[in-house]
N, CA, C and O atoms as a Tripos MOL2 file, in Angstrom:
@<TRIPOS>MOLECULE
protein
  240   239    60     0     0
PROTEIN
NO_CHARGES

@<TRIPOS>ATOM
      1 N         -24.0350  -43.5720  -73.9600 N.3       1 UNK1
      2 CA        -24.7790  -43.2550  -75.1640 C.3       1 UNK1
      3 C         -26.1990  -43.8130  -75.0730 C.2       1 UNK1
      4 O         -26.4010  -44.6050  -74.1530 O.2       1 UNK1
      5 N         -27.0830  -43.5530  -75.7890 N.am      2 UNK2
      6 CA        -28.5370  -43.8470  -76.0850 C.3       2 UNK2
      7 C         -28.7430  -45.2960  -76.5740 C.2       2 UNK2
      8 O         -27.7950  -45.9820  -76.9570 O.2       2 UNK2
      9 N         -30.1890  -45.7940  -76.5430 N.am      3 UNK3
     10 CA        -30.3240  -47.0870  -77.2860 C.3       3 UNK3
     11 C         -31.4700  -46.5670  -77.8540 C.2       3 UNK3
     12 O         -32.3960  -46.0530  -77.2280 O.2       3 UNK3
     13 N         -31.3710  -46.7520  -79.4190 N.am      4 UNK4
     14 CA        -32.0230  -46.4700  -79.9000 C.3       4 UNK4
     15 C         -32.5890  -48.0420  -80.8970 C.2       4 UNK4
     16 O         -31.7820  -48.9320  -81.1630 O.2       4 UNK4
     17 N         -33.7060  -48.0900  -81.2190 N.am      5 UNK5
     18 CA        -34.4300  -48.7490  -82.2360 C.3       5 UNK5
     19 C         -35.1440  -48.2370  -83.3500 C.2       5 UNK5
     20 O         -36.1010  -47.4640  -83.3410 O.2       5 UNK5
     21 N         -34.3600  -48.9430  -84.6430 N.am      6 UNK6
     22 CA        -34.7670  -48.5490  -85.8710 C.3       6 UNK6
     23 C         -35.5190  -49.4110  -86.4970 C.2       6 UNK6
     24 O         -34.9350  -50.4410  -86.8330 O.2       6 UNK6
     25 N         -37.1110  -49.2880  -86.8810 N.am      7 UNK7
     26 CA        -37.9110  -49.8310  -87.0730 C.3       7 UNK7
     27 C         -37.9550  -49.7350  -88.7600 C.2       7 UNK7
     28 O         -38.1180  -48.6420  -89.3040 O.2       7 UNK7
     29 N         -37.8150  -50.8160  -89.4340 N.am      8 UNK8
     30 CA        -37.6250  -50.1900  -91.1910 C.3       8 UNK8
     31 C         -36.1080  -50.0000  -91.4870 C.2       8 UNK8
     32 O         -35.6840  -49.2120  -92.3320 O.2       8 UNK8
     33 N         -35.1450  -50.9940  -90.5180 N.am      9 UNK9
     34 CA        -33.7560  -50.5770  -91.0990 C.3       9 UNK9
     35 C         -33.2710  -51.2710  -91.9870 C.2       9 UNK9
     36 O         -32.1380  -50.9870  -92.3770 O.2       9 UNK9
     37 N         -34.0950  -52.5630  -92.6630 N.am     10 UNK10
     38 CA        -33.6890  -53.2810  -94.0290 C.3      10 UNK10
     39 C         -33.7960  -51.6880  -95.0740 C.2      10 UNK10
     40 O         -32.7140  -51.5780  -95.6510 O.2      10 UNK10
     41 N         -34.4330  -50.8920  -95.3260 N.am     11 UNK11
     42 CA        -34.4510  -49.9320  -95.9540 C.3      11 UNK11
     43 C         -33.3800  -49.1070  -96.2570 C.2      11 UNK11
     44 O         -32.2670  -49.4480  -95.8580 O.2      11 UNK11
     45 N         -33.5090  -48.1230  -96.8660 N.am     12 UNK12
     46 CA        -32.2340  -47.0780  -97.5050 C.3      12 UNK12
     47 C         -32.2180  -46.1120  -96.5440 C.2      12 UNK12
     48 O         -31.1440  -45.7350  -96.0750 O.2      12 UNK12
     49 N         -33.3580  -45.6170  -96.1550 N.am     13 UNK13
     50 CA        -33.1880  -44.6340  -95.2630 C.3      13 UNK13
     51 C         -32.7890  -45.1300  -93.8410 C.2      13 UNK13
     52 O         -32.0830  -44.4100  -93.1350 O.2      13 UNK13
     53 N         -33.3910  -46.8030  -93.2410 N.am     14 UNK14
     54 CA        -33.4700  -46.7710  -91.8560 C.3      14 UNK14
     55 C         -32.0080  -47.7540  -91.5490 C.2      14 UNK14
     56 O         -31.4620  -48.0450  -90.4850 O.2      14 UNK14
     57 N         -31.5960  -48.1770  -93.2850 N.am     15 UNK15
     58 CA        -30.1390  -48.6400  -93.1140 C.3      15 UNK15
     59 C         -28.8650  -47.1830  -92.7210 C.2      15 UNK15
     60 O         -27.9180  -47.2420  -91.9380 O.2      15 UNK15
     61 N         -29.1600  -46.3830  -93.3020 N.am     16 UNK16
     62 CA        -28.2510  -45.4580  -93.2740 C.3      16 UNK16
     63 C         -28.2480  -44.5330  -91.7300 C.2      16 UNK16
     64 O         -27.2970  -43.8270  -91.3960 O.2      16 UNK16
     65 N         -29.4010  -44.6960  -90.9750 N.am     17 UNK17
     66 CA        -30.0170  -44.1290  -89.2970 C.3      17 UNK17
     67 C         -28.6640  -45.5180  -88.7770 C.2      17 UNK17
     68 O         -27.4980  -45.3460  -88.4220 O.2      17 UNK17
     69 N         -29.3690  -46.6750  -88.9200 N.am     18 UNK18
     70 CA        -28.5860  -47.7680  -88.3880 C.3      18 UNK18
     71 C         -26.7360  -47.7030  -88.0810 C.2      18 UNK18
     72 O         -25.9860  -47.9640  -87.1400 O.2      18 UNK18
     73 N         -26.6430  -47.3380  -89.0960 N.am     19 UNK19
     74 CA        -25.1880  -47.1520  -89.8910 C.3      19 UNK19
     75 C         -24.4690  -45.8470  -88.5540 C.2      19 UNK19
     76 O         -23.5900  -46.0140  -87.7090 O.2      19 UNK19
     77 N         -25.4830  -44.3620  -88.9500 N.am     20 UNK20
     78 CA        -24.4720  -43.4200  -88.3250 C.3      20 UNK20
     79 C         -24.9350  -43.3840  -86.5980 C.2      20 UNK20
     80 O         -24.5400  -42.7640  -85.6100 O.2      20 UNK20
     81 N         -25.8990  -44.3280  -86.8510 N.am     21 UNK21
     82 CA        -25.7930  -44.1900  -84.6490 C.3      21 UNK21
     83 C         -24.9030  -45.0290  -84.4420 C.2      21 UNK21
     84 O         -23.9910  -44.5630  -83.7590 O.2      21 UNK21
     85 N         -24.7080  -46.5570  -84.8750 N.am     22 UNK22
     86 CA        -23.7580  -47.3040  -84.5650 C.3      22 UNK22
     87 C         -22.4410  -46.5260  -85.0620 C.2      22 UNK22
     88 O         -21.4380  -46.7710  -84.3920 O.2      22 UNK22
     89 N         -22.3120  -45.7750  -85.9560 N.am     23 UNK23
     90 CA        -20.7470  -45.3310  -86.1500 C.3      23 UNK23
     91 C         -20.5650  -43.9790  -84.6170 C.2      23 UNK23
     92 O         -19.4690  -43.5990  -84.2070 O.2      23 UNK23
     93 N         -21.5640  -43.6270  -84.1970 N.am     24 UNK24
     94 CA        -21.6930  -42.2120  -82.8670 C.3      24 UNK24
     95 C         -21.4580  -43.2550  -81.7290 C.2      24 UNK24
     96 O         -21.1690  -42.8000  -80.6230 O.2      24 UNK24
     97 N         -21.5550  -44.6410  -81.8910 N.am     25 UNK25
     98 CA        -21.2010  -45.4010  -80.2010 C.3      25 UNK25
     99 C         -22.9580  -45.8450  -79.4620 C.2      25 UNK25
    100 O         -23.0760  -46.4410  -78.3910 O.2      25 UNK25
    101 N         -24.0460  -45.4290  -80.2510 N.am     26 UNK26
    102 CA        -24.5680  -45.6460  -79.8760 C.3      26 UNK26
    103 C         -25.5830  -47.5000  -79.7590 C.2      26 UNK26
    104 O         -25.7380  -48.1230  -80.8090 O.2      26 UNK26
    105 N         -25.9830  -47.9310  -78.7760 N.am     27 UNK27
    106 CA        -26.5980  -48.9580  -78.9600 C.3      27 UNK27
    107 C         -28.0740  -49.3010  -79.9160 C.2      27 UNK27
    108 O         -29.2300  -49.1760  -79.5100 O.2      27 UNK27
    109 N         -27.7340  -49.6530  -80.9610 N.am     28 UNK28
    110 CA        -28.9460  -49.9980  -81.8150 C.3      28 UNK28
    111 C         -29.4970  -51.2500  -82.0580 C.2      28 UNK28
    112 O         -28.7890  -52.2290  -82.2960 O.2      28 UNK28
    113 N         -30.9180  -51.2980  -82.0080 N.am     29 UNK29
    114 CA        -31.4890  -52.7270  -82.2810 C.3      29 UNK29
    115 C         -32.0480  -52.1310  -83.8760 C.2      29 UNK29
    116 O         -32.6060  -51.0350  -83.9040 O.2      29 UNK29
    117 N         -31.8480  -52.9630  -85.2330 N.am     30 UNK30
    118 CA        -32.1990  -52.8580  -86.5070 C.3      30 UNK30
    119 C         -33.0700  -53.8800  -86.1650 C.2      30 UNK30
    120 O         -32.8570  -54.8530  -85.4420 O.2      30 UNK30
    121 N         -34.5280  -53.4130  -87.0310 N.am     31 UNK31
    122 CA        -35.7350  -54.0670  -86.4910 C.3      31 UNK31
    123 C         -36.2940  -53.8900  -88.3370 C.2      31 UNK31
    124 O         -35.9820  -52.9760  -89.1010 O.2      31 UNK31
    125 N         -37.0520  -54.9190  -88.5880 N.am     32 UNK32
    126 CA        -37.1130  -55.4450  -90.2110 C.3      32 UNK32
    127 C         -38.2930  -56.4470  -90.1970 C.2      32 UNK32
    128 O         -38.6360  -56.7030  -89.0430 O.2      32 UNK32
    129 N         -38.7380  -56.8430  -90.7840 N.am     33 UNK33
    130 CA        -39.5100  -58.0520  -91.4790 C.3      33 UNK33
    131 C         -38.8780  -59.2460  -91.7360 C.2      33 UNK33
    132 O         -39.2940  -60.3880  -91.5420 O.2      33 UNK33
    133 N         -37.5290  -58.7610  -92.3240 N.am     34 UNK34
    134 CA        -36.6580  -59.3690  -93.4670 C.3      34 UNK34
    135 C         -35.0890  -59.5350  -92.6990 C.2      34 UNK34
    136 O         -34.2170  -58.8130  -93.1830 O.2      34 UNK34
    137 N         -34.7710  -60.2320  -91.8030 N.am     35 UNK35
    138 CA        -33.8320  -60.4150  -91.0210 C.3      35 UNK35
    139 C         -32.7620  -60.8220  -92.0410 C.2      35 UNK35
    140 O         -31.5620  -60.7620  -91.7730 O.2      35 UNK35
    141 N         -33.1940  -61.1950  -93.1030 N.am     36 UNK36
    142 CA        -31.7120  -61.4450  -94.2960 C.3      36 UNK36
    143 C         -31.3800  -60.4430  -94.6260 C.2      36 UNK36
    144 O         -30.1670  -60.2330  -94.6570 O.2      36 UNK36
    145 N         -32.4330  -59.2520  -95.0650 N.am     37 UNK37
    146 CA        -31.8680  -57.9700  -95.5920 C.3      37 UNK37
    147 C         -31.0440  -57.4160  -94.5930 C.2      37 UNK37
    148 O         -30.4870  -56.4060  -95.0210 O.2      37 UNK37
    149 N         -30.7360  -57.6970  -93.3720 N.am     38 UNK38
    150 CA        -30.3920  -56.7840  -92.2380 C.3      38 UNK38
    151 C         -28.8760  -57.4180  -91.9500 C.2      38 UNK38
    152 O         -28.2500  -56.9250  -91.0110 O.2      38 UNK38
    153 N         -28.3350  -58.3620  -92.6280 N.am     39 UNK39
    154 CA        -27.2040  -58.6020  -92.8570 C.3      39 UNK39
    155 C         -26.4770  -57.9470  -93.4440 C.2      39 UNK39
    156 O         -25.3120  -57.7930  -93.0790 O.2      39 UNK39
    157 N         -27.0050  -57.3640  -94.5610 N.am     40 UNK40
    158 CA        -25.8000  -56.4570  -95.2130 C.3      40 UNK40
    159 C         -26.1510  -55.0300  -94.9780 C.2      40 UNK40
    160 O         -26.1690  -54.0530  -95.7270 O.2      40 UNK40
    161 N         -26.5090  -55.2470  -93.3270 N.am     41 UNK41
    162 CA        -25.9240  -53.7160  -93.0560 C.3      41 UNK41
    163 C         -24.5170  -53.5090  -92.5540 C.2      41 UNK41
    164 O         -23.9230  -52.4350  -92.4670 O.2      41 UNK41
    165 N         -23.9670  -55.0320  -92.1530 N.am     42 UNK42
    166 CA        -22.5980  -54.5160  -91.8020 C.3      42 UNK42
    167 C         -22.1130  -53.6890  -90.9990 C.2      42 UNK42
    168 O         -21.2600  -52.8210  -91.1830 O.2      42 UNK42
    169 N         -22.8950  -54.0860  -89.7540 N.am     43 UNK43
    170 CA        -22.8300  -52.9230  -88.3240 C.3      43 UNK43
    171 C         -23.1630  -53.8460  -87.2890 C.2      43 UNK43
    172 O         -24.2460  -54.0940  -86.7590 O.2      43 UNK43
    173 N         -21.6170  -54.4670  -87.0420 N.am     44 UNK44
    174 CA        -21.2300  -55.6700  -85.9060 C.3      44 UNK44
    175 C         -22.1600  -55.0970  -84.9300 C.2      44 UNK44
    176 O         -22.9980  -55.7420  -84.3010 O.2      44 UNK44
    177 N         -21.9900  -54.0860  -84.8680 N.am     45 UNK45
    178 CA        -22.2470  -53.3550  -83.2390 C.3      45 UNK45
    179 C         -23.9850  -53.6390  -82.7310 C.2      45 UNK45
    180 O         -24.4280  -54.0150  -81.6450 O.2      45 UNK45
    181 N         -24.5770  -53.3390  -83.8100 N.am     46 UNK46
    182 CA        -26.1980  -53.5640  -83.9510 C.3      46 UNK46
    183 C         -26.5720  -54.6660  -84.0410 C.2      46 UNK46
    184 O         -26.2360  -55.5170  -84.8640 O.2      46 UNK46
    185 N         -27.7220  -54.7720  -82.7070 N.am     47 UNK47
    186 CA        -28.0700  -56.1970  -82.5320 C.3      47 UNK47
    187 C         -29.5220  -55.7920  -83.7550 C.2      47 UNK47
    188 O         -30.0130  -54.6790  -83.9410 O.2      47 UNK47
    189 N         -29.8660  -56.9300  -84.3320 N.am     48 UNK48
    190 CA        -31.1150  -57.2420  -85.0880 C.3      48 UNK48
    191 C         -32.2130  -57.9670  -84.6380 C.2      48 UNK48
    192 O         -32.0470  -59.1250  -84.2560 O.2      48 UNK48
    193 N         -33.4490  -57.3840  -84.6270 N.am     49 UNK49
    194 CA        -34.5910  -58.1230  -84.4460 C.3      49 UNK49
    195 C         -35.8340  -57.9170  -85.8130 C.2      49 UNK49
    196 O         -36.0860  -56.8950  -86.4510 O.2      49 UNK49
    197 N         -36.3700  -59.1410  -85.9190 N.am     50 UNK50
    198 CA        -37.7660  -59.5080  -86.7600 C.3      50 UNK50
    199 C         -38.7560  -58.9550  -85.9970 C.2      50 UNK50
    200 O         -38.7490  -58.8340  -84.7720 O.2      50 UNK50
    201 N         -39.9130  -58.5060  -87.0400 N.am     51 UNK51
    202 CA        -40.7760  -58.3190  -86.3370 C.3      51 UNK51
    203 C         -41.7480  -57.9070  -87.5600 C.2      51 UNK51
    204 O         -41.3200  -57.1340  -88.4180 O.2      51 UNK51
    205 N         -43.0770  -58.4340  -87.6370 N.am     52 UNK52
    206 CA        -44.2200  -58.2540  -88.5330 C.3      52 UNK52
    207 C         -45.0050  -57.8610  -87.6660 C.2      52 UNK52
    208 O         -44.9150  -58.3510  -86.5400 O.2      52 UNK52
    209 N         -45.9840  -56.8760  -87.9470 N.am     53 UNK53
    210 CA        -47.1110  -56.3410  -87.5430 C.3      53 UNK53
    211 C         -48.3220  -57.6150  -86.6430 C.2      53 UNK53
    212 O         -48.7440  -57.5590  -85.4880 O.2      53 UNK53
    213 N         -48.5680  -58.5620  -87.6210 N.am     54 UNK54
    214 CA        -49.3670  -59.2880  -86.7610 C.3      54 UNK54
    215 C         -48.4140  -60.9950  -85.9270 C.2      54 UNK54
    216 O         -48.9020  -62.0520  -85.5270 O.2      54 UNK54
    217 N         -46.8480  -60.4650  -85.9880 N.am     55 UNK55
    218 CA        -46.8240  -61.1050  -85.3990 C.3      55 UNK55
    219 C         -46.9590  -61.2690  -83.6870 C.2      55 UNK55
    220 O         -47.2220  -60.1260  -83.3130 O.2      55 UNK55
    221 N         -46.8990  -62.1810  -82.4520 N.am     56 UNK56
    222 CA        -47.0690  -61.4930  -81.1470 C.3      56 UNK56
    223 C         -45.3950  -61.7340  -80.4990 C.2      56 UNK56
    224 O         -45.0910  -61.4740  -79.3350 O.2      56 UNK56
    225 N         -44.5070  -62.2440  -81.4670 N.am     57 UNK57
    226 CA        -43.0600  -62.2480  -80.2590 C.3      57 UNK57
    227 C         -41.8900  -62.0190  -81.0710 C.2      57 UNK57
    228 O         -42.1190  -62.1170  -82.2770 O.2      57 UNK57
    229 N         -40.5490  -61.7060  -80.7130 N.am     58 UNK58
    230 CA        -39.6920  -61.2010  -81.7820 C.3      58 UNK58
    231 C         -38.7110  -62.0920  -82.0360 C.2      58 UNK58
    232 O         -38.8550  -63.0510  -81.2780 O.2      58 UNK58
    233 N         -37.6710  -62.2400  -82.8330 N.am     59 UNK59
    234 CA        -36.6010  -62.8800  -82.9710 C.3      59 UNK59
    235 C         -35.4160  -62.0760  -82.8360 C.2      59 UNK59
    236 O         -35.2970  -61.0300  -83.4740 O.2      59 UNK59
    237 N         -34.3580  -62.5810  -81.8910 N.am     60 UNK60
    238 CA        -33.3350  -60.9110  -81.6440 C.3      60 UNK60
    239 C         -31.7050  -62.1210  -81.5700 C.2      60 UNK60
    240 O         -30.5840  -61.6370  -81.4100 O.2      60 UNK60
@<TRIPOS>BOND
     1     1     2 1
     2     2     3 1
     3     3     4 2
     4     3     5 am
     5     5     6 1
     6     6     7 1
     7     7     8 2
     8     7     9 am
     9     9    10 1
    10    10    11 1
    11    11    12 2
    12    11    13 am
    13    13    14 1
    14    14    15 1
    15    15    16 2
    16    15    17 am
    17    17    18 1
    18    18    19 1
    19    19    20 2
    20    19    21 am
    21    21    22 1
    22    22    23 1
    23    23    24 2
    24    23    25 am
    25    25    26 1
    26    26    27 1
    27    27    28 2
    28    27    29 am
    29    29    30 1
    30    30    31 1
    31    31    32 2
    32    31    33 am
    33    33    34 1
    34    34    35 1
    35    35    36 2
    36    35    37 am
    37    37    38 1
    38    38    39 1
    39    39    40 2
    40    39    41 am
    41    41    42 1
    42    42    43 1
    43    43    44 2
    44    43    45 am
    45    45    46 1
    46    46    47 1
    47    47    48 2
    48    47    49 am
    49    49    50 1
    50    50    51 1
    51    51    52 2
    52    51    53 am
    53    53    54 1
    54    54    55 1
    55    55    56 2
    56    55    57 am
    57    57    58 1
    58    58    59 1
    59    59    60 2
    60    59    61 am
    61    61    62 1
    62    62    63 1
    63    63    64 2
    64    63    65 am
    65    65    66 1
    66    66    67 1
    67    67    68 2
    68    67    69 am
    69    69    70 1
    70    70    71 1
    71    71    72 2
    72    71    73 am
    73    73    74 1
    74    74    75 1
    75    75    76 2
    76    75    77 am
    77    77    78 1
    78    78    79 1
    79    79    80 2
    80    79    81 am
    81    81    82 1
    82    82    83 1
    83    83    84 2
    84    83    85 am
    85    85    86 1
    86    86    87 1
    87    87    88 2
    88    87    89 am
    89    89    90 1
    90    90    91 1
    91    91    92 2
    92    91    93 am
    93    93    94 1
    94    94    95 1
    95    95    96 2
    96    95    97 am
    97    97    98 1
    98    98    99 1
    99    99   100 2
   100    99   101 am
   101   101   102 1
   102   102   103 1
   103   103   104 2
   104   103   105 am
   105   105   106 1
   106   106   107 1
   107   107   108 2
   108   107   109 am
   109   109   110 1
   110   110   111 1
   111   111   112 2
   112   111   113 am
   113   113   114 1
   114   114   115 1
   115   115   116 2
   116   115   117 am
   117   117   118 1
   118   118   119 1
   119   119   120 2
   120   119   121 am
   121   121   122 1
   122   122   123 1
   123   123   124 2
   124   123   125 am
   125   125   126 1
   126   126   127 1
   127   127   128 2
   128   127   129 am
   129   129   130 1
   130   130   131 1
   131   131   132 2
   132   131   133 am
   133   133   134 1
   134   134   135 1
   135   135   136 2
   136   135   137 am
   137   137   138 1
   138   138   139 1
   139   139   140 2
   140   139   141 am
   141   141   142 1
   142   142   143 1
   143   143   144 2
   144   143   145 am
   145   145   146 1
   146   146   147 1
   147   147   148 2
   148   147   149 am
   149   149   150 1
   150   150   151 1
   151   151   152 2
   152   151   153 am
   153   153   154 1
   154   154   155 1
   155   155   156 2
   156   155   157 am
   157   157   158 1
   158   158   159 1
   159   159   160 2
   160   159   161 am
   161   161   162 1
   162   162   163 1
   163   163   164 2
   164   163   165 am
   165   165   166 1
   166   166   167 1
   167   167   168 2
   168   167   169 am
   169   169   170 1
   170   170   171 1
   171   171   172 2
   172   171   173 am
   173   173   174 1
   174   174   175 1
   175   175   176 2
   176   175   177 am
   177   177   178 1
   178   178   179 1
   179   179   180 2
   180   179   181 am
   181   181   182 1
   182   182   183 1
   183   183   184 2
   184   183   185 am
   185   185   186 1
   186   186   187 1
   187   187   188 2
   188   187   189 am
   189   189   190 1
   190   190   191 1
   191   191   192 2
   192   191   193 am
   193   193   194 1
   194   194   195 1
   195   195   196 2
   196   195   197 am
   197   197   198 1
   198   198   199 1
   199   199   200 2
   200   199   201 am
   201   201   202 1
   202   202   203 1
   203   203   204 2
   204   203   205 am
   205   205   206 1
   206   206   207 1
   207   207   208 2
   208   207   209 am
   209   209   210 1
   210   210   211 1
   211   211   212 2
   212   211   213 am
   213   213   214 1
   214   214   215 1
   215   215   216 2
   216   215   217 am
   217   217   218 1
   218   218   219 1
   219   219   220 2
   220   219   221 am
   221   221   222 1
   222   222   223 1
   223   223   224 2
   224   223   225 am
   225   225   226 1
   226   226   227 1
   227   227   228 2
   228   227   229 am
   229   229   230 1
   230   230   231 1
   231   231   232 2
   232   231   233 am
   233   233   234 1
   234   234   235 1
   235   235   236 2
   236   235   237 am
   237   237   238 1
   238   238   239 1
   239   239   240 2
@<TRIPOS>SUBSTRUCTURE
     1 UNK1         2 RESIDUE 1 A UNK
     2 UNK2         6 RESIDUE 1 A UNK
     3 UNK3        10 RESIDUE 1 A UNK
     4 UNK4        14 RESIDUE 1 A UNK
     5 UNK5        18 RESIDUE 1 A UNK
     6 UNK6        22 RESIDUE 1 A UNK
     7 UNK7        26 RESIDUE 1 A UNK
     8 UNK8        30 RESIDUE 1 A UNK
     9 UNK9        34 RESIDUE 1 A UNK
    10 UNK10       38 RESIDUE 1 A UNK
    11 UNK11       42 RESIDUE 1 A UNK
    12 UNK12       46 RESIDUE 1 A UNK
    13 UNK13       50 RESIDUE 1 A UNK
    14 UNK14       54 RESIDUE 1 A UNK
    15 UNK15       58 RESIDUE 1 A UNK
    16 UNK16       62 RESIDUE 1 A UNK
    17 UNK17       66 RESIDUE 1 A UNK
    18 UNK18       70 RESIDUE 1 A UNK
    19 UNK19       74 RESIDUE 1 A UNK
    20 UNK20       78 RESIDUE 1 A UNK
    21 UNK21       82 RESIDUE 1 A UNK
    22 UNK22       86 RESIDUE 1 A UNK
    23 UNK23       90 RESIDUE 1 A UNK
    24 UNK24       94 RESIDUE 1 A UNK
    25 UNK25       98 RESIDUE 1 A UNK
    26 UNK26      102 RESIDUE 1 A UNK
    27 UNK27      106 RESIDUE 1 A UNK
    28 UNK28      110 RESIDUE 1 A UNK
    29 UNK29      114 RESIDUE 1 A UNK
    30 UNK30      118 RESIDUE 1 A UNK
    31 UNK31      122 RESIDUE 1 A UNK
    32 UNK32      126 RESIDUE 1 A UNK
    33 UNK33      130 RESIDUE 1 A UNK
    34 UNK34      134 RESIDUE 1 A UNK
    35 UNK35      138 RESIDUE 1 A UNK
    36 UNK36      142 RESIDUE 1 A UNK
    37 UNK37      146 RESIDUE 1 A UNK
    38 UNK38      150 RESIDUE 1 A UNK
    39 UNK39      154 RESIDUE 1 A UNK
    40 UNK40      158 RESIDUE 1 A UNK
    41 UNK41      162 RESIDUE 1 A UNK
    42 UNK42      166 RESIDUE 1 A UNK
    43 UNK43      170 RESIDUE 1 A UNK
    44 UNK44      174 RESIDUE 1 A UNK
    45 UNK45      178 RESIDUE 1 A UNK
    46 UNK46      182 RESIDUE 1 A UNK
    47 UNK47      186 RESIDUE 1 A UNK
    48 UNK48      190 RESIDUE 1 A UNK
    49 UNK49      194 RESIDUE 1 A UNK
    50 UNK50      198 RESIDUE 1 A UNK
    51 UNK51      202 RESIDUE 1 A UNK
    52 UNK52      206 RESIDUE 1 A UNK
    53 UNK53      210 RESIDUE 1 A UNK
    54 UNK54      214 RESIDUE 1 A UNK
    55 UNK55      218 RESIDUE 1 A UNK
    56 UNK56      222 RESIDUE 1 A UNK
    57 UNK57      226 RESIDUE 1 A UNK
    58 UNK58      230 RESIDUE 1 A UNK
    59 UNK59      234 RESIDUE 1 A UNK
    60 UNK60      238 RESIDUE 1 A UNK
């Protein structure tokens, strides 16, 4: 399967992308501002990373 990265997946729309690639088998990184919001996506499978615009390195 694909690896895909969802940039904006604390959101409604980029939670619900998150949700049906990880339910298709695919490998997803959920990528946010807000690494708390990205807890209750509830998608063991998806690794999570931080990331702000001016920051220069990520948290994963």
């Amino acid at each position: 399967m694909s690896r895909i990265a969802v940039f904006g997946a604390a959101g409604k729309a980029g939670s619900r992308v998150v949700a049906e690639a990880a339910a298709r088998g695919h490998r997803v990184t959920a990528v946010a501002r807000d690494l708390d919001a990205l807890t209750a996506l509830h998608t063991p499978s998806a690794r999570s990373a931080r990331w702000t615009p001016t920051s220069r390195s990520t948290t994963v």
